[in-house]
N, C-alpha and C positions, 0 to 999 in steps of 0.2 A: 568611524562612520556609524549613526545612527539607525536604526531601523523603524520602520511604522506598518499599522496593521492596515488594507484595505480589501474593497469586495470587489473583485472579475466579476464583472456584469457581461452578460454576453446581451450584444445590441445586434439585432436583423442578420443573426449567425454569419456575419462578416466581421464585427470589428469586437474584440473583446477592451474594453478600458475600465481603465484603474480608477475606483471611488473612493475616496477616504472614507474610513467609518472608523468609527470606537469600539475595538475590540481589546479587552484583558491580556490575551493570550492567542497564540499561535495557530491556530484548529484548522485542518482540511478537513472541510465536510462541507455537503450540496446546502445551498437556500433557494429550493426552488431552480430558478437557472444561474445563481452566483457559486462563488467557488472563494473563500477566503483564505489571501496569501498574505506572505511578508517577504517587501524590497523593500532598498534603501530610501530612507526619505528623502535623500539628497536628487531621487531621480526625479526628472520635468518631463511630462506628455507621453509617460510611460504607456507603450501599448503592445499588445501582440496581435497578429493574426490569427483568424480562427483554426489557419492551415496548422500549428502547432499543436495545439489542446484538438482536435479530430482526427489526427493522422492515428492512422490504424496500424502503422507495424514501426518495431523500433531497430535500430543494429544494437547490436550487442555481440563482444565476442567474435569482430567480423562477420555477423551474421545478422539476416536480418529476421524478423520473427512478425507475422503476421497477427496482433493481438487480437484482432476482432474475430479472428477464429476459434479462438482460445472460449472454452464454458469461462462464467464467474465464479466456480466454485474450483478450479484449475488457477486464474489467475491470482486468488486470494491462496491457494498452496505457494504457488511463485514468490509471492512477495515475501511470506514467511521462510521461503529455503531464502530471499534475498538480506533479511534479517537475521536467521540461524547465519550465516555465512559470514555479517557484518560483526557478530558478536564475536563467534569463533577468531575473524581475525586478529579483533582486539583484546581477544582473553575479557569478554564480559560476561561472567558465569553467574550464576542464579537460578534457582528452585522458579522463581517465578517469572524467569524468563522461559524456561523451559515446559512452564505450564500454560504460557500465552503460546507457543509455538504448536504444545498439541491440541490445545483446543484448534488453533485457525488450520491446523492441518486436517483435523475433525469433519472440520465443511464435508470432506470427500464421501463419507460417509452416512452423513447426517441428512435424515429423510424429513425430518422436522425442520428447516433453516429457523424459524420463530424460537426454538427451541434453544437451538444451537445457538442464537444471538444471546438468548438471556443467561445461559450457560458462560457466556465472555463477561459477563456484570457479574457473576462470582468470582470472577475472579484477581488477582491482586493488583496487576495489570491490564486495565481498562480500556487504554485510549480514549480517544472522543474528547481528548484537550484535556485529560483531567491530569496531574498533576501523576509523575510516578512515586514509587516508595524509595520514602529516605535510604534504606541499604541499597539498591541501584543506582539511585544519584553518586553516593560516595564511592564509588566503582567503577565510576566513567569518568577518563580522563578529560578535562573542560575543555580542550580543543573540539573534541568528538559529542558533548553533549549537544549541542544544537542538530546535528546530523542522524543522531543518536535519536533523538525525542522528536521530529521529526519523520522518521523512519517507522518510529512504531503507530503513531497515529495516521501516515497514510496505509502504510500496511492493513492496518485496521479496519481502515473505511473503504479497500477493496471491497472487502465479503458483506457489510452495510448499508451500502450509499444506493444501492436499488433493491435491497430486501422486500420492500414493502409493495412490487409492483412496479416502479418505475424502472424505463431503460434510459440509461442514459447512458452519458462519452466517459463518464468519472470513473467505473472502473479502469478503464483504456488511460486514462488520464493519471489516476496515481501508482497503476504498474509504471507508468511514462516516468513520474518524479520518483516511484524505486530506484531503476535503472541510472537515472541523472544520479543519485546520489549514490550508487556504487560506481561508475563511472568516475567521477569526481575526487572519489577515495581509494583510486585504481582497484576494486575487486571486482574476482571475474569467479564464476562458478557455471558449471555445466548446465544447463535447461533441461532436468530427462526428457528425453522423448513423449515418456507415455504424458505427462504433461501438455504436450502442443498436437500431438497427433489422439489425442481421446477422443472417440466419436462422439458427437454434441448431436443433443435432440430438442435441444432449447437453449436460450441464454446462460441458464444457471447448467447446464452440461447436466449427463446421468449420476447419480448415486453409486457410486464403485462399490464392489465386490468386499468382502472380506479381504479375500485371499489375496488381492493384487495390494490391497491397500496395506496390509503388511508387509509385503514383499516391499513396496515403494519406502516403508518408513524403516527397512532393512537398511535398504538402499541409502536415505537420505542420513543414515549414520556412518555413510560412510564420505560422504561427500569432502 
């Protein structure tokens, strides 16, 4: 079975439909109000409801988790323990895996977010569709590379996709396809608490502490 690139167009926040468009490559990232994915091309009058892509809490774990509660600088941790955890299972090791992971863990701290963005373009793994480095390609078994690549660009576009001012459903939206795809590849890892219970004084949740944020990255080595 074939695949094809198109744009989620969201039409009078009821009906989302499928547009063909000419894309190169695979990219989760906002156009304004579209969302570009890849289905099968074999499907006809593909649609969703908007109740999908807005739903505010997911299960996980028999649990359910309220994500609109959740800071953006919280959910973009999330996604990254959901990548440390996808790699860990598969033995994907890498220097510069492990330098994407502390940067996006970084957000917690980072009082600059502008900063902290440009700070993710130094480094070797980018996301944002662009292509990874040939030693992590040959390192990932080809069943898991689409899942894999994937993974690291919605992850990515957590802590991005409203950087600049906008709120939108897209963070809520690709913690959503994290989850589907650890679901999918049966992995389950714990949510720490101080993650969902952080007190939020805005979207992007407060700047943590030193102290806890080390204690947290204790923690997430042990996971």
């Amino acid at each position: 079975m074939s695949t094809a690139k198109y744009i989620l167009t969201i039409e009078n926040n009821d009906i989302l439909e499928i547009q063909n468009a000419l894309f190169e490559c695979n990219v989760y990232t906002k156009l304004k109000n579209k969302i570009l994915i890849e289905i099968s091309d074999e499907t006809e009058n593909f649609k969703f409801t908007s109740e999908y892509f807005n739903r505010k809490d997911i299960n996980y774990m028999n649990s359910q988790i309220n994500i609109d509660n959740i800071g953006n600088r919280e959910k973009q941790v999330i996604g990254a323990l959901a990548l440390y955890k996808f790699c860990k299972t598969y033995l994907i090791y890498d220097e510069s895996v492990n330098q994407l992971l502390n940067h996006l863990i970084d957000i917690l701290i980072s009082e600059n977010l502008d900063e902290w963005n440009n700070n993710g373009l130094q480094i070797e793994i980018i996301g944002r569709g662009e292509p990874l480095p040939n030693k992590i390609d040959s390192k990932i078994n080809f069943d898991l590379k689409e899942d894999f690549y994937r993974l690291v660009d919605i992850v990515i576009e957590i802590g991005i996709v409203d950087l600049y001012g906008s709120d939108t459903m897209y963070p809520n939206l690709f913690l959503k396809q994290v989850f589907d795809i650890l679901i999918k590849n049966k992995i389950e890892f714990p949510i720490p608490d101080i993650l969902i219970k952080h007190v939020q004084d805005n979207k992007w949740g407060k700047v943590w502490d030193i102290n806890s944020f080390k204690k947290f990255k204790l923690e997430m080595d042990n996971m």
